[in-house]
Backbone as a ProteinNet text record, in pm:
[ID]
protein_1_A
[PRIMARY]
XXXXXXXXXXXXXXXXXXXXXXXXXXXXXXXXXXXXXXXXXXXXXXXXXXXXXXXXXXXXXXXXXXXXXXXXXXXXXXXXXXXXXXXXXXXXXXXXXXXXXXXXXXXXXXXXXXXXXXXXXXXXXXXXXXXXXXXXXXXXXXXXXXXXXXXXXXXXXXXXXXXXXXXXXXXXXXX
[TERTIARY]
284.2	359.1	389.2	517.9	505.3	524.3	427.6	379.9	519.6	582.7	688.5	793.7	848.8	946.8	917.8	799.4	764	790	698.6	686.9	840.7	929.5	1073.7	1156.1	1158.8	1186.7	1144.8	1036.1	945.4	1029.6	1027	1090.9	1202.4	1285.1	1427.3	1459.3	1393	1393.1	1371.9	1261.5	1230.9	1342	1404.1	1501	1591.2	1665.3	1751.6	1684.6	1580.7	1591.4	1560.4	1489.2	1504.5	1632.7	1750	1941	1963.1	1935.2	1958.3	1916.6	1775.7	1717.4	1856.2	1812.4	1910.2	2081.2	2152.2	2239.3	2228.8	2121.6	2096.5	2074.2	2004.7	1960.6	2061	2178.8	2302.2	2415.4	2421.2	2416.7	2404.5	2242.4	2159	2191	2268.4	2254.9	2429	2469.5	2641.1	2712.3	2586.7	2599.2	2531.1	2447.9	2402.5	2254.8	2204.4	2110.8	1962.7	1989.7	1804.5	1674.9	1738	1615.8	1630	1663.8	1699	1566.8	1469.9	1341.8	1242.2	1286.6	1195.1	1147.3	1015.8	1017.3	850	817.3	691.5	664.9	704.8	696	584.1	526.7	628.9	695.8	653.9	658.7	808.7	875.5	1039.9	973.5	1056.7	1034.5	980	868.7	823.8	705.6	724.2	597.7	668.1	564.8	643.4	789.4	794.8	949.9	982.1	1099.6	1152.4	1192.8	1138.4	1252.5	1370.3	1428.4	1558	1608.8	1670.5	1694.2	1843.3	1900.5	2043.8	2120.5	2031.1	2098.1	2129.1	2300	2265.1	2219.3	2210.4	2162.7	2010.4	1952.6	1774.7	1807.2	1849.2	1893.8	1928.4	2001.3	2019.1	1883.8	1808.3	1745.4	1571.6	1576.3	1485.6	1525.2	1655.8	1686	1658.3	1690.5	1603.2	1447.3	1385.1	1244.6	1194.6	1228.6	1249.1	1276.1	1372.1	1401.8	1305.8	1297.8	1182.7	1083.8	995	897.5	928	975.9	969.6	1001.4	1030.8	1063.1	964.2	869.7	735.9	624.3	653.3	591.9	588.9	699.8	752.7	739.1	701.4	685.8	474	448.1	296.3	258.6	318.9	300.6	350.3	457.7	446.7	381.4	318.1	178.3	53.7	31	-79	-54.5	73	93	26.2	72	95.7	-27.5	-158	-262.9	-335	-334.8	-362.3	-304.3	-199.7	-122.4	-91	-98	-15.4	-96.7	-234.7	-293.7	-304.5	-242.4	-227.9	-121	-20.5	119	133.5	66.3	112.1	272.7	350.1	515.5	549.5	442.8	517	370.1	262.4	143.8	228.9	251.8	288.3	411.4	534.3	621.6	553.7	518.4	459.5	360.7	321.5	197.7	311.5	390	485.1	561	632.2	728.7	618.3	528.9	431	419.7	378.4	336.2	438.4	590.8	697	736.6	715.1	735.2	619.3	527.8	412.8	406.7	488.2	554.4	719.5	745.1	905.4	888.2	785.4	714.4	670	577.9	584	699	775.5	854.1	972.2	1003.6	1093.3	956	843.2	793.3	829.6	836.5	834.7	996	1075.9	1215	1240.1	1172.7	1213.1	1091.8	985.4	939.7	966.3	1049.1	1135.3	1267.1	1262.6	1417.6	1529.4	1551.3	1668	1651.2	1572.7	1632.4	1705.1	1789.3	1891.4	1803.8	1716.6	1649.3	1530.4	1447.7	1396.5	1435.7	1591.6	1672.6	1709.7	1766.8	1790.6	1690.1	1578.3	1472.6	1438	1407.3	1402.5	1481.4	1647.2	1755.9	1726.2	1693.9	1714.7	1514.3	1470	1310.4	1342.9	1428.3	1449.1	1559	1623.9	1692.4	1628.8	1542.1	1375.3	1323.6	1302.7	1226.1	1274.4	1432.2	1492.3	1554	1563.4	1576.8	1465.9	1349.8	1215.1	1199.8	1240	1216.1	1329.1	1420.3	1525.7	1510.7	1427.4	1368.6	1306.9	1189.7	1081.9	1138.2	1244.3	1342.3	1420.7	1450.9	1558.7	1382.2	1334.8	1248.1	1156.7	1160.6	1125.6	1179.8	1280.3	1351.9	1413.6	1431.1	1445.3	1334.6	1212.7	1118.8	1005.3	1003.3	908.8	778.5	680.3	560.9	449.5	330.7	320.8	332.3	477.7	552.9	484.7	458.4	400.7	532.3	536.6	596	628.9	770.9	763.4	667.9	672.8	561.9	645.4	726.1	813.9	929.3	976.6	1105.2	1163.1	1302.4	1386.7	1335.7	1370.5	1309.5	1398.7	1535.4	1602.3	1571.5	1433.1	1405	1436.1	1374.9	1384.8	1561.9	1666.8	1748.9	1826.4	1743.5	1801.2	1747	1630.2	1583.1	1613.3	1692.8	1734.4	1855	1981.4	2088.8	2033.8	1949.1	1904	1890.8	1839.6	1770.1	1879.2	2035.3	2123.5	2170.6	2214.8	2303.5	2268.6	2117.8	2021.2	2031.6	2041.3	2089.5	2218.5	2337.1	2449.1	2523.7	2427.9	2439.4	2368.7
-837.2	-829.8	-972.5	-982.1	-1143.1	-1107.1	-1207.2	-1177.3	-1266.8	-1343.2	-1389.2	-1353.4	-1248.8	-1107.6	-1015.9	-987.3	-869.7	-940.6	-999.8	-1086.7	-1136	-1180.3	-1188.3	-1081.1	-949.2	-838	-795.4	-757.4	-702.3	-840.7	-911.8	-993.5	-992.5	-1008.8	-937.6	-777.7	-676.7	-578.8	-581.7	-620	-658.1	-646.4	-814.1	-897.9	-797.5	-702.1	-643.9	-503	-485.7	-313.3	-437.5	-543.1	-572.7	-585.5	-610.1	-667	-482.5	-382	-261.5	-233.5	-278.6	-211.4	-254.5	-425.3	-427.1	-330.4	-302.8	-235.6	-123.8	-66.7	82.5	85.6	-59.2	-16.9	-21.9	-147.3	-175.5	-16.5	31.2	190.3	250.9	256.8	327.1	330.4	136.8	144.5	144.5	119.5	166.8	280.1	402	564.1	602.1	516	565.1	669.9	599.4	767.5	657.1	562.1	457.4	590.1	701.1	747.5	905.7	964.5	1081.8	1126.6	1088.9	1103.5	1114.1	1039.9	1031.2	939	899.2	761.4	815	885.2	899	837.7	700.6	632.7	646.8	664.3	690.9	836.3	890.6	1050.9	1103.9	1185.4	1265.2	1399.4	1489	1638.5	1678.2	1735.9	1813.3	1705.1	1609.5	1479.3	1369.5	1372.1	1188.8	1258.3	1331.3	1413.9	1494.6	1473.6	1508.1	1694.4	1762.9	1910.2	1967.7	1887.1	1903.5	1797.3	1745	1664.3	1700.7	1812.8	1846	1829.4	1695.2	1708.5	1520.3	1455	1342	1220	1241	1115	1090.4	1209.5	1206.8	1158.4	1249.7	1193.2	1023	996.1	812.2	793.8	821.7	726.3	724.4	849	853.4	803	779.5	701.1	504.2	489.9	369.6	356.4	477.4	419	451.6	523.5	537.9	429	384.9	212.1	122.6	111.8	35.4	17	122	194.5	109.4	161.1	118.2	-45.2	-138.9	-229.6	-323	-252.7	-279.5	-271.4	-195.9	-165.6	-264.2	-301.8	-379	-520.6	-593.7	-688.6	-729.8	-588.8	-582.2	-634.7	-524.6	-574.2	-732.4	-779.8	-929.9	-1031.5	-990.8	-1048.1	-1053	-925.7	-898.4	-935.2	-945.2	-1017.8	-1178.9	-1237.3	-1370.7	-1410.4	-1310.6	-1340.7	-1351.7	-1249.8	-1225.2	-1345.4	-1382.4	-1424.5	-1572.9	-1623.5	-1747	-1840.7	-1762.4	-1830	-1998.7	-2057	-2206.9	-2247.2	-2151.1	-2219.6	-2206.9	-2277	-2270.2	-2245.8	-2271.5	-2261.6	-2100	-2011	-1885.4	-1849.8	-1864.7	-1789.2	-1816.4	-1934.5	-1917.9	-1860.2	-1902.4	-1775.7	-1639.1	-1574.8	-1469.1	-1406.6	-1489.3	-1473.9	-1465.7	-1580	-1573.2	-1474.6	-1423.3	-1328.1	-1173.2	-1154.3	-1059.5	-1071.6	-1147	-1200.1	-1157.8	-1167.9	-1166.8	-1005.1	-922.3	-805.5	-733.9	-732.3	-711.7	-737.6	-827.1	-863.8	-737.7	-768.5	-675.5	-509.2	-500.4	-360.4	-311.1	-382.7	-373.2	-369.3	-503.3	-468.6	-331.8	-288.6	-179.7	-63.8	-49.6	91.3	32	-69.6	-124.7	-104.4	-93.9	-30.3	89.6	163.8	312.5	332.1	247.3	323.8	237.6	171.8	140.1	158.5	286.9	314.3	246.3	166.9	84.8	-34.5	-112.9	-248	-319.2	-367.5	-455.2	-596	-631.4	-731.2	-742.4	-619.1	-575.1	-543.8	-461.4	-419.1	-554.1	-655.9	-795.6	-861.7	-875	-947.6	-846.9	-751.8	-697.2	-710.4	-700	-778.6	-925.5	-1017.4	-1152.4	-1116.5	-1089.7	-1084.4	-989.4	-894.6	-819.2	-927.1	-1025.9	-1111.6	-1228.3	-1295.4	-1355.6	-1324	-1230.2	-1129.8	-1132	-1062	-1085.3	-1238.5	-1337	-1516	-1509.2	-1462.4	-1582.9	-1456.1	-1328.9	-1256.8	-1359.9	-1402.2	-1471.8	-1572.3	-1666.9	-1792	-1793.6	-1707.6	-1662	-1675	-1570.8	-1519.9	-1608.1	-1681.6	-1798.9	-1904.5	-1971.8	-2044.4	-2003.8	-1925.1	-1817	-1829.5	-1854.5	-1820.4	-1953.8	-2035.8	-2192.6	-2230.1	-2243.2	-2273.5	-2134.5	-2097	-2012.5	-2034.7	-1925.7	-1943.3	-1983.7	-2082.7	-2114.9	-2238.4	-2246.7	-2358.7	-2478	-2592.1	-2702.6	-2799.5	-2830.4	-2941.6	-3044.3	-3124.4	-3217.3	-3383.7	-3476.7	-3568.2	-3701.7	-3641.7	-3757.2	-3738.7	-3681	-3688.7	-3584.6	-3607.6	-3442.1	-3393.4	-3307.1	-3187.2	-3246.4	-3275.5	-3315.8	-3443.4	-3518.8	-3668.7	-3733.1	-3614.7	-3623.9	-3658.2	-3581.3	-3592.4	-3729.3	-3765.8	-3913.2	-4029.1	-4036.3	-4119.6	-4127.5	-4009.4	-3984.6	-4070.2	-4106.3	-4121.4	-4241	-4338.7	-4480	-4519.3	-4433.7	-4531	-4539.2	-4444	-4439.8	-4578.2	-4611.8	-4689.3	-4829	-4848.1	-4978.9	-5041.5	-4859.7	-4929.8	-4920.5	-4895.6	-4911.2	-5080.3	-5108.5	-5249	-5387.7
-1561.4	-1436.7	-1390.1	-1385.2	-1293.7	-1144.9	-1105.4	-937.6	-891.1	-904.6	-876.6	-806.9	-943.1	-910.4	-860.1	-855	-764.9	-599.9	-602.6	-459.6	-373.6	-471.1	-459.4	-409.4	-490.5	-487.6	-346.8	-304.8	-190.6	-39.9	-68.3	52.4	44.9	-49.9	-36.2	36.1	-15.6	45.9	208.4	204.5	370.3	440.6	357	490.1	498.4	340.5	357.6	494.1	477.7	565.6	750.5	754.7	859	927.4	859	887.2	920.4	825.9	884.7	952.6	1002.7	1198.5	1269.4	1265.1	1410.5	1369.7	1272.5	1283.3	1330.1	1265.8	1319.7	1483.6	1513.8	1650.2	1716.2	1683.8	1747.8	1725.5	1665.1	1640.7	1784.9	1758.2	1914.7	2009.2	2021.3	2180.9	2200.3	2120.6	2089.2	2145.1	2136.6	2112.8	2243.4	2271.9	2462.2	2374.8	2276.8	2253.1	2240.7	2295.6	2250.4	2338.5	2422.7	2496.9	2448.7	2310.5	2268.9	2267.5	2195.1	2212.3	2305.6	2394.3	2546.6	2543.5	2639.4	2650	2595.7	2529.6	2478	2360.9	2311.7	2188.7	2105.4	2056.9	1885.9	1913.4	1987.7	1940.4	1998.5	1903.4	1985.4	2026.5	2064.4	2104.9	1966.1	1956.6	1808.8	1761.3	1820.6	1731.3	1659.9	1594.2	1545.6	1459.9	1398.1	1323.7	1390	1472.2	1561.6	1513.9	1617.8	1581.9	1577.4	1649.8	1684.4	1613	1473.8	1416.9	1414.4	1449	1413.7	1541.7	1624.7	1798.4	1752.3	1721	1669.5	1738.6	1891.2	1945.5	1819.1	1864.8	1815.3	1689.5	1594.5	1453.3	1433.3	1520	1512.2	1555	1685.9	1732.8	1610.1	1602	1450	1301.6	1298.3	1164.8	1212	1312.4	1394.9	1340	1378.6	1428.2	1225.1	1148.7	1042.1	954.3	940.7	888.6	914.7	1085.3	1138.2	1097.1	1066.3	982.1	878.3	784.6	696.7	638.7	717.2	725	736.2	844.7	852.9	753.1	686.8	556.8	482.8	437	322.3	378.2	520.6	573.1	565.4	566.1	549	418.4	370.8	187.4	161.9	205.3	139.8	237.5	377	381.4	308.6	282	158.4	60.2	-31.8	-155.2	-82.7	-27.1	15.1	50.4	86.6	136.6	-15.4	-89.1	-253.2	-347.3	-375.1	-465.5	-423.9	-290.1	-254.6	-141.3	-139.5	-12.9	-21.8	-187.9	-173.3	-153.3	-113.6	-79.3	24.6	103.9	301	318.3	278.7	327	282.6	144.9	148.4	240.5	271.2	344.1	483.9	531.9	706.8	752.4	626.1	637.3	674.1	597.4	557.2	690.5	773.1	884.9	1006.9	992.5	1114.7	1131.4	984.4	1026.8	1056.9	1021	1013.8	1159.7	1233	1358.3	1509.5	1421.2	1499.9	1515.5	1411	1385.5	1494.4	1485.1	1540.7	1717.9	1717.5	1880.9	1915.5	1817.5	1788.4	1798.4	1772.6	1765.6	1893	1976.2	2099.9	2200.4	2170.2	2242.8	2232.3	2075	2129.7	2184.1	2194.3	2250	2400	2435.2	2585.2	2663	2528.7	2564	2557.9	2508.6	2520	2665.1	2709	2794.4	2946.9	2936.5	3064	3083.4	3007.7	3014.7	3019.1	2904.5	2812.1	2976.4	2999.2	3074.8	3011.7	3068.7	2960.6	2949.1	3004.6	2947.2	2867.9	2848.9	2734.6	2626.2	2637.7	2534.4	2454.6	2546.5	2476.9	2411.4	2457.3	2394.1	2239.2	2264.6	2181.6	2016.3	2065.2	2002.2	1910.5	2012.1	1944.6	1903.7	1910.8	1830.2	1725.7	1724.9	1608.3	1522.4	1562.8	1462.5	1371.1	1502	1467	1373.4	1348.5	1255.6	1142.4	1127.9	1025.1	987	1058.4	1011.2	948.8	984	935.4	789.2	735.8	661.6	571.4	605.4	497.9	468.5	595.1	533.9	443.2	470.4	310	190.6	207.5	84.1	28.5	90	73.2	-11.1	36.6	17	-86.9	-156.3	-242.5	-370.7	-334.1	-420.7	-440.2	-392.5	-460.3	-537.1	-498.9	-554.3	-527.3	-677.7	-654.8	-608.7	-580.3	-493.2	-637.4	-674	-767.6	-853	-824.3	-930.5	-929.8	-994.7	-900.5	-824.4	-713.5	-667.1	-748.2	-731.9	-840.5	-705.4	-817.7	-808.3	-777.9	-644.5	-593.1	-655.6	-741.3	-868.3	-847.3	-870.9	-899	-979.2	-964.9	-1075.9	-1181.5	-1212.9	-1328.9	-1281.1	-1340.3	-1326.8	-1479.7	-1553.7	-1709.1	-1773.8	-1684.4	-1706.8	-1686.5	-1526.3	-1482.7	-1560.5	-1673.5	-1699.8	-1848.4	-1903.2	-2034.2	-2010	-1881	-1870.5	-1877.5	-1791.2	-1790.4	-1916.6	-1951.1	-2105.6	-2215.7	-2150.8	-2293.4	-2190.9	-2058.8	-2036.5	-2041.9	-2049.7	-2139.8	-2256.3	-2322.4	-2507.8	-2539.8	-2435.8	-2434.8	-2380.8	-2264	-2220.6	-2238.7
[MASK]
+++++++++++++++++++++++++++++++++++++++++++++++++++++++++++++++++++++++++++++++++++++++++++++++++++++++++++++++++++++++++++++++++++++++++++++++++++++++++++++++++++++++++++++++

């Protein structure tokens, strides 16, 4: 197994289902339905799976908390990879803690929006911490993926140092 690609894979996913919350949520609040459920967070009419799923405010506002879910998931897991696999690479571990950290704040705050009945300044915060969330899931990803988690650092030198010192040494025995 390379822990690499897996680890790559799993934070890509992330960032991608974190970019679909906020759509979905921007969806939600688009459609007037962020309170289809009630303000009993997690739970809709019927429990956490809503009964009435064929009424579509609920249907959006549970394909919301659904994504969400799962977004969270996949943000857990590449903390735990990162705690397992990378605890010597501080830049993918504090990625990895921060965006974990931010989600975990992001989480609160939407139960704090469905149970103050959509304030537009909870609703907003909520917004730019759900974008937070998804920047620092792409930073990872992005940073990840230039230099994998692992690799060693080069030692002051480009990485093509070999290349710059192959060109010196022809334009030496050329001059």
């Amino acid at each position: 197994m390379n822990r690499r690609k897996v680890f790559l894979a799993v934070v890509i996913a992330a960032t991608l289902l974190a970019y679909l919350t906020i759509i979905v949520g921007g969806d939600l609040t688009a459609t007037d339905s962020g309170l289809a459920c009630g303000a009993n967070w997690p739970f809709c009419p019927g429990g956490i799976i809503p009964s009435n799923l064929n009424n579509p405010s609920v249907l959006r506002e549970f394909s919301h908390r659904v994504v969400a879910f799962a977004t969270s998931l996949l943000l857990l897991v590449t903390l735990v990879l990162a705690l397992l696999w990378y605890r010597r690479e501080p830049r993918i571990l504090y990625l990895s803690v921060g965006t974990m950290g931010l989600l975990v704040i992001q989480v609160v705050l939407g139960m704090a929006t469905v149970q103050s009945d959509l304030s537009p300044d909870i609703v907003t915060a909520h917004l730019a911490l759900g974008t937070a969330t998804f920047g620092a899931a792409l930073v990872l990803a992005v940073v990840t993926a230039m230099r994998p988690p692992g690799e060693p650092a080069s030692r002051g030198q480009p990485r093509n140092a070999s290349l710059h010192q192959e060109v010196d040494e022809q334009h030496r025995a050329e001059g």
